[in-house]
C-alpha atoms as one frame of an Amber mdcrd trajectory, in Angstrom:
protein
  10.608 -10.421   9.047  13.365 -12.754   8.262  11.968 -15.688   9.204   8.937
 -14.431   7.337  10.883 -15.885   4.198  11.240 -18.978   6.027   7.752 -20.172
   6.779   6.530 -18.957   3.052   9.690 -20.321   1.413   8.894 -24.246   2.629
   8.597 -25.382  -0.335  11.315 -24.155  -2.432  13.439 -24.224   0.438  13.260
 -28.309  -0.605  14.832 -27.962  -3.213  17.365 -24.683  -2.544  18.263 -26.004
   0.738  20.926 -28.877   0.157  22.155 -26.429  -2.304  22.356 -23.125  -0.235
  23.719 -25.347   2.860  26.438 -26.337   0.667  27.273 -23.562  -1.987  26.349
 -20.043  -0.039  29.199 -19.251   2.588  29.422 -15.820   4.763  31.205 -13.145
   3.484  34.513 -12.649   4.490  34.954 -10.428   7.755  31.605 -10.816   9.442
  31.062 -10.132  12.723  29.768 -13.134  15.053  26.243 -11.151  16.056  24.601
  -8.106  14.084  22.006  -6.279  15.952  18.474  -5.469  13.344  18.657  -1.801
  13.290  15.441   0.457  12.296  15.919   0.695   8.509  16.945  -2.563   7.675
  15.480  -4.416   5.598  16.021  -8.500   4.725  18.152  -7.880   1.735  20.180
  -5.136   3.060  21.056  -7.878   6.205  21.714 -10.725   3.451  23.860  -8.836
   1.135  25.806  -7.394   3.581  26.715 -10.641   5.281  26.049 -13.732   2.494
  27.816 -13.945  -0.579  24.135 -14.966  -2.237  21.931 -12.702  -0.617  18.887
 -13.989  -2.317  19.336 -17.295   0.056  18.893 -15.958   3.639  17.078 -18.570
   4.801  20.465 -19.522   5.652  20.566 -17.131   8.566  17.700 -18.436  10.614
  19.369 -21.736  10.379  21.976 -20.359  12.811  19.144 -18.314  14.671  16.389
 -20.877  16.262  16.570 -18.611  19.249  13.938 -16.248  17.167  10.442 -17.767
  18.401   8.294 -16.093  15.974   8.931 -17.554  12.419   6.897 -14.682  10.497
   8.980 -11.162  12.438  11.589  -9.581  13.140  12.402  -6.314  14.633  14.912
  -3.196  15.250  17.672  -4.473  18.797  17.038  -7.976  17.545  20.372  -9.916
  17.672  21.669 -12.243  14.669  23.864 -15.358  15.552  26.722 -15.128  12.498
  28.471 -17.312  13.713  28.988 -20.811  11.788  31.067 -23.830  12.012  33.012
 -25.946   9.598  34.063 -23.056   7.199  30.346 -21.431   6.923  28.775 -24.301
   6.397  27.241 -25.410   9.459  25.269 -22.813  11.734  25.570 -22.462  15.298
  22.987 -22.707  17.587  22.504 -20.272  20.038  19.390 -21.763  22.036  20.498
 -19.182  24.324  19.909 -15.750  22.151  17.627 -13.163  22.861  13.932 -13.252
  22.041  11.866 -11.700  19.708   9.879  -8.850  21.130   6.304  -8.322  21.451
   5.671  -5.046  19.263   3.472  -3.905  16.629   3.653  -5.761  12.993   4.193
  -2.121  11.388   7.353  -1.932  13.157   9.433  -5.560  11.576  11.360  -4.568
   9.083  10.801  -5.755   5.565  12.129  -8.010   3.026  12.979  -5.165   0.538
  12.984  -1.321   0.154   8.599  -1.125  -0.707   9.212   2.331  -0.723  11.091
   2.480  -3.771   8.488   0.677  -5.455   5.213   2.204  -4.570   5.481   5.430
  -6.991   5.516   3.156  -9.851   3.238   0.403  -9.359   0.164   2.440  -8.791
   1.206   4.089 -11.925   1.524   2.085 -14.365   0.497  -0.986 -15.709   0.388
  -3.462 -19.402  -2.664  -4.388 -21.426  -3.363  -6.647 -24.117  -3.932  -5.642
 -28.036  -7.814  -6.271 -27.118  -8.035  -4.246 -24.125  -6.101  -1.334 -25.762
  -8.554  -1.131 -28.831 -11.395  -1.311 -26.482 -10.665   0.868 -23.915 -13.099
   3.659 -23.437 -10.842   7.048 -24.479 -11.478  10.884 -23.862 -13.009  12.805
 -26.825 -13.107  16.109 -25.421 -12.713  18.631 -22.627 -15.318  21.140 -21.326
 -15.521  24.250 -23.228 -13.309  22.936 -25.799 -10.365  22.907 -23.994  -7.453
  21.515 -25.520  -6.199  20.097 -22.282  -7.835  19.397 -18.940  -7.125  18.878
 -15.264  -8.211  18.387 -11.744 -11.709  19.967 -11.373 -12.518  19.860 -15.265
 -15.417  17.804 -17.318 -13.878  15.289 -19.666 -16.216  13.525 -22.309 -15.589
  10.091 -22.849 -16.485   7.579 -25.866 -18.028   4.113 -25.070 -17.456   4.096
 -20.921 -19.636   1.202 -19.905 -20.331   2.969 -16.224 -23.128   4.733 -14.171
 -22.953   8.148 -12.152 -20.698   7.939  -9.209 -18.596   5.093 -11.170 -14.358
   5.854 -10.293 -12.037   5.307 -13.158  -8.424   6.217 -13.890  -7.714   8.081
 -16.496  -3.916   6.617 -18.561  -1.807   7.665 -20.928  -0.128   4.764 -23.418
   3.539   5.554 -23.156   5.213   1.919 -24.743   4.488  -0.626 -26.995   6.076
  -3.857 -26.855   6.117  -6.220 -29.237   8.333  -9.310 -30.336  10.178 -10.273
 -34.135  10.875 -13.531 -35.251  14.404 -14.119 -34.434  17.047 -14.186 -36.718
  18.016 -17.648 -36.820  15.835 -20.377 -36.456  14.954 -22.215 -33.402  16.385
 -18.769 -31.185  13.730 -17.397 -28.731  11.488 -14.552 -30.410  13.539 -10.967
 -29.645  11.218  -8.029 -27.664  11.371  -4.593 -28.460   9.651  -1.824 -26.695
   8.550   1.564 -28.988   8.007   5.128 -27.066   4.320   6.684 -27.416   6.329
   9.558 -29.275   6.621   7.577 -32.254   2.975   6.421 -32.592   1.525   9.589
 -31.697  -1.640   9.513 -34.533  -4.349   8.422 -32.334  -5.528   4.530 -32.140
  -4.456   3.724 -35.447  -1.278   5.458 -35.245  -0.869   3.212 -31.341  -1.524
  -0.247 -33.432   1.389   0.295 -35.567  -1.098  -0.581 -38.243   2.667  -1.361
 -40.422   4.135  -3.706 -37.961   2.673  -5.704 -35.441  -0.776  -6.463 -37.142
   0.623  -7.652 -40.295   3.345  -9.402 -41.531   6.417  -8.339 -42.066   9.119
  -9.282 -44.382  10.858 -11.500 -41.428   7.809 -12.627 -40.777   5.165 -12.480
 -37.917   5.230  -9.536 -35.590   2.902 -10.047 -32.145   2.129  -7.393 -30.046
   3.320  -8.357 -26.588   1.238  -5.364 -24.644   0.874  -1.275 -24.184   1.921
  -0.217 -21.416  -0.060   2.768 -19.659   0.904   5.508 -17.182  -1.903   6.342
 -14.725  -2.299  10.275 -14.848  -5.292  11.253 -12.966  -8.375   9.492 -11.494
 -12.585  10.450 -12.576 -15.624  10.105 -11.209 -18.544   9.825 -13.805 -21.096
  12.489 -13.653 -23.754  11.384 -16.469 -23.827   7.928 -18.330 -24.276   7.945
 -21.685 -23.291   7.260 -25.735 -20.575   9.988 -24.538 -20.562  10.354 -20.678
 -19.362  12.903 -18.645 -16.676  12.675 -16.058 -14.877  15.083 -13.412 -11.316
  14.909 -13.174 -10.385  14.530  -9.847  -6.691  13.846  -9.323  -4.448  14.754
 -12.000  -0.805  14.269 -12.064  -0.665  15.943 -15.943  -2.815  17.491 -18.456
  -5.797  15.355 -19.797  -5.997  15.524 -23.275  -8.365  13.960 -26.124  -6.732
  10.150 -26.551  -6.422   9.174 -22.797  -8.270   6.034 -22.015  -9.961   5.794
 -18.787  -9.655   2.083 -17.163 -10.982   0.695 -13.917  -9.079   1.833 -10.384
  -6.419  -0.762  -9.233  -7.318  -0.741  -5.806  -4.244  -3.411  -5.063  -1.737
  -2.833  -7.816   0.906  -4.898  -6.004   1.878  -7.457  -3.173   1.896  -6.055
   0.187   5.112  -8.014   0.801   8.244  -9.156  -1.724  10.450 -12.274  -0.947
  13.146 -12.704  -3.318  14.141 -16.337  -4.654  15.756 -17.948  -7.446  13.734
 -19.104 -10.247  13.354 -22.703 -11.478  14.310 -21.718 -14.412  15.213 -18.726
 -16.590  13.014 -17.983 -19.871  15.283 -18.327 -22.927  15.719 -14.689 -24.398
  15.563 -12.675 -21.256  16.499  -9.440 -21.507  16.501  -5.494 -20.086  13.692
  -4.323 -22.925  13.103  -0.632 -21.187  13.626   1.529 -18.728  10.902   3.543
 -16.601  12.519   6.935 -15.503  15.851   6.981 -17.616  17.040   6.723 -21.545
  20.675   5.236 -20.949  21.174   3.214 -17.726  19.960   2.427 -14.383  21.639
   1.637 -11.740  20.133  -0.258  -8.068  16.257   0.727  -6.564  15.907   1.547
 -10.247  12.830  -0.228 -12.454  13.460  -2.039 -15.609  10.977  -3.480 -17.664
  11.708  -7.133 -18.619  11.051  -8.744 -21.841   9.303 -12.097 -20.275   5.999
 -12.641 -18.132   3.760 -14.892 -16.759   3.069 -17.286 -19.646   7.120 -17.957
 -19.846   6.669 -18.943 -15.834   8.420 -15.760 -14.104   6.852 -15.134 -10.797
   7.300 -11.870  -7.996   9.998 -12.221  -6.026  12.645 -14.264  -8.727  15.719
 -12.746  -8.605  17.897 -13.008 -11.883  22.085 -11.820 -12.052  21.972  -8.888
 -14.855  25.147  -9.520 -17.309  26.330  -6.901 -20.024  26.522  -8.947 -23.269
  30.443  -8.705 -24.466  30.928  -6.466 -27.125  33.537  -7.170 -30.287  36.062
  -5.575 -30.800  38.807  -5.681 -33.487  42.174  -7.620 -33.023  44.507  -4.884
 -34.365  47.544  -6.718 -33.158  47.265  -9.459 -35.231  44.962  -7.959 -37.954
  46.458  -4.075 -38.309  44.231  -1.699 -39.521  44.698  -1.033 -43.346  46.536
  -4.771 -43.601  46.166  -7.185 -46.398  45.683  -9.654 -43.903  42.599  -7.267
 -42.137  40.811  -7.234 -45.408  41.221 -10.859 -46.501  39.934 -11.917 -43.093
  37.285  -9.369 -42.073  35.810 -12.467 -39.858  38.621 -13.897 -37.531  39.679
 -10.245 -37.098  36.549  -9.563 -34.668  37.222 -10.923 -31.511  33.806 -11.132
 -28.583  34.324 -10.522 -25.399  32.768 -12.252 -22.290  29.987 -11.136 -20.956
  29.910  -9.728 -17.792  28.427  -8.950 -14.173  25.666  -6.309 -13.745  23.809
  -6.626 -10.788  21.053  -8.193  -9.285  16.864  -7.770 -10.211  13.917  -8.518
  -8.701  10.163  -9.102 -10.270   7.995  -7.114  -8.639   5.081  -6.843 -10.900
   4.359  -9.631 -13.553   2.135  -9.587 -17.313   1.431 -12.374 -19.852   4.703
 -11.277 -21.988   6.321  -8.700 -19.769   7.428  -8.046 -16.057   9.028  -5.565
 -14.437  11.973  -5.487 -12.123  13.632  -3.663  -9.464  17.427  -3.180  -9.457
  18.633  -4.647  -6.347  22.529  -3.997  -5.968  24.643  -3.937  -8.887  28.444
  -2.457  -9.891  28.134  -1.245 -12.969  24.793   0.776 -14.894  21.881  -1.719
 -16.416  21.532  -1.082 -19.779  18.929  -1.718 -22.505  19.803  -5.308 -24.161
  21.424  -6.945 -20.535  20.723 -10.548 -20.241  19.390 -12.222 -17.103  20.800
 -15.507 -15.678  20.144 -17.418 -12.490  21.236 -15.953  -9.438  24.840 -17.480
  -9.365
């Protein structure tokens, strides 16, 4: 699966190549061969052995001996040996061969498994979508809540009988302020369902996003949705009838039922640096936690598509610096402290996180998986390049 990266990577490898040839050494203390074990996957091999382990293209340059370009599997033996200070690979023309086994069995670039919980659960959509979005008006019997085996009634489902939707919940809004100096990118925020809770007029934020404010335009950037059950229509009509399914929580009057995502996500993730990193790029929310996150973690991201991120980019995490006060020179309670509230505040440097990679990508927002990292992501962590 290593050399996977290779044969889709052609083209960027253009323009990474000269520089990963020249900048990305082997860690210190590597062995000359490493044997693929079951359970590997690509990053896993790279960060264990290259200081950058986004750029392992690196280590089929000293493994031509591996015939298949696309796979690579558990007792397969790694060359690690270069020359000239890590920069130049050897060539072992000699090496063992790539086995003939089933494609289920290479290993892959990343841990999938850490990802597939979330991305069939949840998902972004756009002011217009939101509004329009067929919702649940009732439950059979007039039930306050419903689950998997119940009749829902829904309002304005465009569908016919034997029609499969999924039933969401809207669990954050995300929207962007004007920034407080001119000319700085636009800041993203990301508001809990909890606060909103007062059906769809409550969820627009009727106060905020869809007006203006007194620092100007606020644009909604997207709801995002949790997936909590699935329904198969039973009548269509004005108000159609649906049986719940698959239910992960209790339906309730509110949830919106949206079409099935048969292929939420990419079968396959090859992390890469990006051309360029979107101005303003921050750690907006987190998925499963209120403080920090730490690595095979998801963050949500507060740029998308439209500001050219991609799947697969990998971005370094950094903790802004904080300021502090410079009591040695400015004592608390000092004359000096008061006349110079300003040079008394000194700011840090910001520093190393961890590593992310896009996974799953919307106009305004992506998300990311925590790759590695030595200190908790928090909310407000800027991304870099890769360096």
């Amino acid at each position: 699966m290593l050399k996977k990266l290779l044969a889709l990577f052609a083209g960027l490898l253009l323009t990474l190549g000269v520089y990963a040839a020249n900048q990305s050494d082997l860690r210190d203390g590597h062995p000359d061969t490493y044997t693929v074990k079951r359970g590997d996957t690509l990053w896993d091999i790279s960060g264990r052995f290259l200081k950058k382990p986004w750029l392992w293209p690196e280590l089929w340059q000293a493994n031509p001996q591996i015939q298949n370009p696309h796979l690579i599997y558990p007792g397969d033996v790694l060359s690690l040996a270069y020359l000239n200070g890590g920069r130049s690979a050897l060539r072992n023309e000699g090496g063992p061969h790539v086995r003939v086994e089933q494609l289920e069995d290479a290993i892959k670039p990343i841990p999938l498994a850490d990802l597939k919980n979330f991305l069939k659960n949840t998902r972004i959509l756009d002011e217009n979508s939101f509004k329009s979005a067929p919702h649940v008006v009732a439950i059979e019997e007039n039930q306050l809540r419903g689950a998997n085996g119940n009749l829902i009634y829904v309002k304005g489902l465009d569908a016919k009988a034997g029609d499969q939707f999924a039933i969401v919940r809207a669990s954050t809004l995300y929207y962007s302020m004007p920034p407080d100096e001119e000319g700085q990118p636009r800041p993203v925020f990301a508001r809990p369902a909890d606060s909103f809770f007062d059906g769809q007029k409550g969820m627009l934020w009727h106060h905020g996003p869809d007006e203006f404010t007194f620092a100007g335009n606020v644009e909604v950037y997207g709801y995002e949705v949790l997936v909590i059950g699935h329904a198969t229509v039973t009548r269509a009509a004005d108000v159609s009838s649906a049986l719940v399914t698959y239910s992960d929580m209790e339906i309730r009057a509110g949830d919106l039922l949206l079409p099935v995502d048969d292929k939420p996500y990419d079968s396959q993730y090859f992390p890469h640096a990006p051309k360029a990193v979107p101005a303003g790029m921050t750690v907006v929310n987190f998925t499963d936690a209120t403080n920090a996150v730490g690595p095979h973690q998801v963050v949500a991201l507060s740029r998308g598509g439209k500001d050219g991120v991609e799947n697969g980019q990998t971005y370094s995490i950094f903790h802004p610096g904080d300021t502090v006060n410079d009591d040695y020179r400015y004592s608390r309670g000092s004359m000096k402290a008061f006349l110079h509230p300003k040079k008394k505040k000194v700011q840090l440097p910001e520093e190393y996180v961890g590593h992310v990679m896009v996974f799953r990508t919307f106009d305004h927002i992506s998300y990311g998986l925590v790759m590695d990292g030595i200190r908790p992501v928090h909310l407000g962590d800027t991304l870099h390049a890769p360096e």
